[in-house]
N, C-alpha and C positions, 0 to 999 in steps of 0.2 A: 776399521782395523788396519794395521802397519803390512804391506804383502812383504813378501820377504827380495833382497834385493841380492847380486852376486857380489862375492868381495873376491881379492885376488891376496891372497895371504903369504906375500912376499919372504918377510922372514921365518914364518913358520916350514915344520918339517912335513908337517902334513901334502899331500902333492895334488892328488885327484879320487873322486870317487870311482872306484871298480866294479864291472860285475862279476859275481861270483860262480856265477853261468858260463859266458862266453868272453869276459874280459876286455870288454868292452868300457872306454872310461868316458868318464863326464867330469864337469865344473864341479865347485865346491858349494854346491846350490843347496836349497831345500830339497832332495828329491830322494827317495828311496828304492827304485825301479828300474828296472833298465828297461831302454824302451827296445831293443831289439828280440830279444827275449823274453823278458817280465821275469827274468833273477833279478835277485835281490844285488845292494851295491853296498860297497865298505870302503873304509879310509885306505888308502895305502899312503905310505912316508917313504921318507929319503932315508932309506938305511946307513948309508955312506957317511952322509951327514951327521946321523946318529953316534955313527960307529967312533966321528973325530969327536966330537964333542962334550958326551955324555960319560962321565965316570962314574963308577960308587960312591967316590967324594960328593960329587955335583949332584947326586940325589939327596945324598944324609947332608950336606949343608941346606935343601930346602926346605920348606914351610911342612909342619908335621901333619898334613894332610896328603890327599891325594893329587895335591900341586905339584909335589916333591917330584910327580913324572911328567909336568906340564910337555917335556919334545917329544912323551910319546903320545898326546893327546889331541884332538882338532880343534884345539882351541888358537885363534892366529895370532891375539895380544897379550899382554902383561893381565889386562882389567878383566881377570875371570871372578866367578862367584863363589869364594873360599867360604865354609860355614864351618869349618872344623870338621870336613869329611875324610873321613880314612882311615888310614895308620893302627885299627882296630887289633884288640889283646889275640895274639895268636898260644894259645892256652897249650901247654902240655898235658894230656886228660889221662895223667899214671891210673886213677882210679875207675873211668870206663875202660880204659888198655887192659888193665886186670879180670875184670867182670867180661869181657870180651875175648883175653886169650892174646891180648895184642902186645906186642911189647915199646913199638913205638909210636901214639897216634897222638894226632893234633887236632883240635877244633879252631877254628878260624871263625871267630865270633862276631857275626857283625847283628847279632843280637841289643850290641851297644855301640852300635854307629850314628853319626850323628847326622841331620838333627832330628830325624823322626825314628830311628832305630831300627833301619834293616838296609840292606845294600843299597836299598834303590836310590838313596841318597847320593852314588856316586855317579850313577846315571843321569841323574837329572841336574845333577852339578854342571856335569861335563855340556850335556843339551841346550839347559838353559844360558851357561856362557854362551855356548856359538851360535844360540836364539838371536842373543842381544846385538853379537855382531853382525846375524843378517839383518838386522833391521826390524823383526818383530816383537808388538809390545803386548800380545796374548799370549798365552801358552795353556797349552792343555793336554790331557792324556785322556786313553781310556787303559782304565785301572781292575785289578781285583782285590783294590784296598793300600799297598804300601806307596805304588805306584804313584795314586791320589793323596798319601799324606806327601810325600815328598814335593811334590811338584805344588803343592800350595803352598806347603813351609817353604821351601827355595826361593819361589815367585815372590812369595810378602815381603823373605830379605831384600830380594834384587827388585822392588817396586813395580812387576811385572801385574799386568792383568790377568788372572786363573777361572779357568774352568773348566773344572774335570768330572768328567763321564765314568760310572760305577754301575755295578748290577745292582740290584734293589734287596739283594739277601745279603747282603754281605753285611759280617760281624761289628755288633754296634761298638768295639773300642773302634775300628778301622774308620768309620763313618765319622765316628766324635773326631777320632784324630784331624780328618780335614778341615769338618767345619768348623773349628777352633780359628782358623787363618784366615777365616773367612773367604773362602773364594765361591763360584757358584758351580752347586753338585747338582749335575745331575744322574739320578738314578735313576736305572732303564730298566722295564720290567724284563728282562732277558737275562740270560747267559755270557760270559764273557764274549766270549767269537761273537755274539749278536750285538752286543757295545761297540766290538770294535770296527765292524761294518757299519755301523753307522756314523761311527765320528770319523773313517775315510771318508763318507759322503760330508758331514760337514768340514772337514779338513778341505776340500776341492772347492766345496760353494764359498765358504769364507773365509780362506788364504790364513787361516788358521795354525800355529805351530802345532803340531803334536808330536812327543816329544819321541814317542816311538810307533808313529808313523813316518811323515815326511820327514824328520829329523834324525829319523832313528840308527841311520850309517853313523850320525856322529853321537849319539845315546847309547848304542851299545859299545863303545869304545870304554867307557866309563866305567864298562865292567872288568877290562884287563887288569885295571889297579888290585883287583884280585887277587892277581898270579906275582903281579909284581913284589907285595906286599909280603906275600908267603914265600915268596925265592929270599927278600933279603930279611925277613925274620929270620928263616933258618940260618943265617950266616953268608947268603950270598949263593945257595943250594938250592936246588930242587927238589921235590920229595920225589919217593918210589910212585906213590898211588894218590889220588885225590878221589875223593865220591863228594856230590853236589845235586841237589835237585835239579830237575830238567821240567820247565814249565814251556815257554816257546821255543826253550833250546840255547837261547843267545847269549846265557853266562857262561854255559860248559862250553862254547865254541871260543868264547874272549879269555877265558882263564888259559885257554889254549893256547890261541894268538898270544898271549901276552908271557907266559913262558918263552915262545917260539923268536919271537923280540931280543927280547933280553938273550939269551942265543947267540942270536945273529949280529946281535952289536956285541957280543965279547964280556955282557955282565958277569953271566953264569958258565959253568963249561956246560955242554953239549948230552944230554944224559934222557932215558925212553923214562917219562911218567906215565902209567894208565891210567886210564879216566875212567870212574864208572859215577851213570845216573842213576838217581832217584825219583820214580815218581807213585802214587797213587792210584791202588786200582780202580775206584772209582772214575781215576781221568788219565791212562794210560797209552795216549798212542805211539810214545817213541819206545817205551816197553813193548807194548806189545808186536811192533816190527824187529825191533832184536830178538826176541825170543821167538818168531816165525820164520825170521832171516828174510825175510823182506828188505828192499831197498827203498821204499813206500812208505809213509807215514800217511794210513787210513783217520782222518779225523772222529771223535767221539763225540757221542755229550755227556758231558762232566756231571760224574753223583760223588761228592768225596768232601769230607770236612776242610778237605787241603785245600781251600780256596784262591790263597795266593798261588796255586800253580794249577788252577784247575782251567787248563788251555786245553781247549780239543782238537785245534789245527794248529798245530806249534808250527810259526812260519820258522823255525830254522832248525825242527826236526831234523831232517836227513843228515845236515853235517853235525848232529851230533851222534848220530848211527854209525856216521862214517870214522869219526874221531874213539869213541868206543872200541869201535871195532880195529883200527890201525891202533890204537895204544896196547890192544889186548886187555883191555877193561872189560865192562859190565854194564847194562842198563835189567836193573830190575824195579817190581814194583810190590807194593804192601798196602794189607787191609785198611782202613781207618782204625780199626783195633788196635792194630802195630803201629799206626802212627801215635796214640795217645801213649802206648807203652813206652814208644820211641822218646817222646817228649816228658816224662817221666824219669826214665833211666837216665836220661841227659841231666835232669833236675839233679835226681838225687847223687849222683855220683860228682857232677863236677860242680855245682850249683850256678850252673845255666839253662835258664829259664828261658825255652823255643816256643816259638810258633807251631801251627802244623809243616808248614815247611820244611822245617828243620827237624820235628819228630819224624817226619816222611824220610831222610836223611842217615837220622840214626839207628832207626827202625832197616833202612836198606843194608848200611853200614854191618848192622849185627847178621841179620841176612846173608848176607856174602862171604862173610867169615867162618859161620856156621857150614855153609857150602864147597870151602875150599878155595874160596875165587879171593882173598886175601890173605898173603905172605903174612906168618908172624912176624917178621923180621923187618917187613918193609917198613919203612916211614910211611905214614898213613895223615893224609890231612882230610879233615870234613868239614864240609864249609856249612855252619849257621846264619842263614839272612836273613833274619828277621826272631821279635820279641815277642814270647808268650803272652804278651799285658795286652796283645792284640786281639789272641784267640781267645781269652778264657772260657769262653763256653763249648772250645772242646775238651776240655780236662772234666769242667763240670760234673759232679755225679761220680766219678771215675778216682778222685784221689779222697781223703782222708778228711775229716770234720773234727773240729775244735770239741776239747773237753771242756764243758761247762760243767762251773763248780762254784760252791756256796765260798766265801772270804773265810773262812777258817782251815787249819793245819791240817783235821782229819778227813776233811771234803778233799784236801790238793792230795794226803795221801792214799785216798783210796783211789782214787781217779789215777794216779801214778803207778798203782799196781795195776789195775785196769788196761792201763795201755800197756804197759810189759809183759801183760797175759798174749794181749792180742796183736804185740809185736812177735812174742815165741810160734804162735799159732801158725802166722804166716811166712814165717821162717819153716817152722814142719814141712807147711802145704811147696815153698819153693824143693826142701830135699826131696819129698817124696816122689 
């Protein structure tokens, strides 16, 4: 296997890896760690540079992906691994706004991003680009399912070697979805956090990429195209509020950073968004340090349909406790019951078809509202990552069964009144 080698990325904006500890910097290496501390480390760029060179124009003239932000990205050359990621329908949802009390909310759908259909796509976009430039020609993750379709669909485009590490429960669309690309899966009879301790250990023994391990300062980078995406949907704006799941934390901290960006180079004007998370109570720890006011994120073990985010030591917890809290957001959490409701009410009203992710999301979303902790008024975005065609055995049992009927007129009209009875019924059961 290829070890990974240093490069010195002359023309790019990208500068040095940071800690976010003590600020301490490093090369632009494979490394995720600071060694003085053991904070974690992140990109930082030439704002300066940004600030001359980068216009509205110079975005909407690029490639209708998530290329279109190649100088705010750590990628150093031209030859990145474009699949048609990005640029996803940022949906006006008039008809949950109404059912909810809202009067202006968005879904930011990346329920239909490409190529395996949920953000992680642009993660691994971003990773597997700056894999290739250090030199490495394996690539692997430990996943809890979207993580692992991406990184093998990516890999097959880019001609890369794959193998990716999964739990042994996880939802068989998520599993089909890998092994379609053929890479080599392994699944471990454990829990997330239990996968991902192990593939640190094989990451160290065999110089191994993983894309959110040793890679991962330049992988979660991938997630700011997020923020970016939804500033200039709206017109080159910011919204009032965003709510987003919080699995290890590292989207709600990039959607951050990548508002915070666009800022500071002069895209957007200057304006307070609050963030609130989403997660499951079955696997709640940065919930449930917000609601104890703790500055600590206690790890759990994860019981909750919500698989894709059922992290119990979210390595980047705290800064999103801390972003929460300085935006004047929220981090709550909901049953599995709310979650399938979540993914439901999402269906029928907008006809966007979630994950539990995303029902965990909508289910928060209506939550909050009901509480007080959102503005009718504000602009409201909720971020979708990821496709219900993943989970369907959490809807299972829970939504509605086809009427079967004999090929003649008076079979389809009885069966037609039939369902009209017990559409009224359940219309009653909502008034009463």
């Amino acid at each position: 296997m290829t070890q990974a080698k240093t490069l010195n990325p002359t023309a790019a904006t990208f500068k040095a890896l940071k800690c976010k500890e003590c600020g301490a910097e490093y090369e632009l290496a494979a490394s995720h760690v600071c060694e003085a501390c053991f904070g974690p480390l992140e990109v930082t760029y030439d704002y300066n540079t940004l600030r001359r060179s980068v216009t509205r124009e110079t975005i909407q003239s690029g490639p209708n992906s998530i290329w279109r932000y190649r100088s705010f990205l750590p990628v150093a050359t031209e030859n990145v691994i474009d699949v048609g990621t990005g640029m996803t329908p940022l949906v006006q949802a008039n008809r949950l706004a109404r059912r909810l009390g809202l009067k202006k909310l968005y879904i930011k759908n990346d329920a239909v991003n490409m190529p395996t259909l949920s953000f992680k796509d642009r993660v691994v976009s971003v990773a597997l680009s700056r894999a290739r430039e250090l030199g490495f020609s394996t690539v692997s993750c430990a996943s809890t399912g979207n993580l692992a379709n991406s990184t093998a669909a990516i890999a097959a485009h880019a001609g890369l070697d794959c193998c990716v590490f999964i739990p042994s429960d996880l939802e068989a669309g998520k599993v089909l979805g890998t092994l379609i690309y053929s890479p080599t899966v392994m699944a471990v009879q454990g829990n997330y956090d239990q996968v991902n301790r192990l593939c640190c250990e094989v990451a160290n023994t065999y110089g191994w990429e993983f894309v959110n391990i040793n890679l991962r300062p330049y992988y979660s980078e991938g997630s700011k195209t997020l923020g970016y995406e939804v500033a200039e949907q709206l017109g080159w704006q910011l919204p009032d509020h965003i709510v987003a799941p919080l699995a290890s934390g590292s989207l709600f901290t990039k959607i951050y950073k990548g508002f915070q960006e666009f800022i500071q180079v002069g895209l957007v004007e200057d304006k307070s968004v609050r963030f609130s998370g989403a997660q499951a109570e079955g696997c709640s720890p940065i919930a449930q340090a917000y609601k104890e006011g703790r500055e600590f994120v206690k790890p759990v073990k994860p019981n909750t349909i919500a698989k894709s985010i059922a992290i119990g030591n979210p390595a980047d917890g705290i800064y999103a406790l801390e972003i929460a809290r300085k935006t004047n957001g929220s981090i709550a959490s909901v049953t599995d019951a709310e979650i399938i409701e979540g993914i439901k009410l999402l269906a029928e009203t907008e006809g966007i078809f979630t994950e539990t992710a995303g029902g965990t999301t909508i289910a928060v979303l209506k939550k909050l509202v009901e509480a007080g902790k959102i503005d009718p008024d504000e602009t409201t975005v909720a971020y979708i990552t990821g496709n219900g065609l993943k989970t369907q055995e959490a809807v299972q049992g829970y939504i509605g069964e086809p009427l079967t009927i004999e090929a003649k007129l008076d079979s389809f009209e009885r069966a037609l009144e039939r369902s009209r009875t017990l559409e009224r019924l359940d219309w009653q059961q909502v008034l009463v």
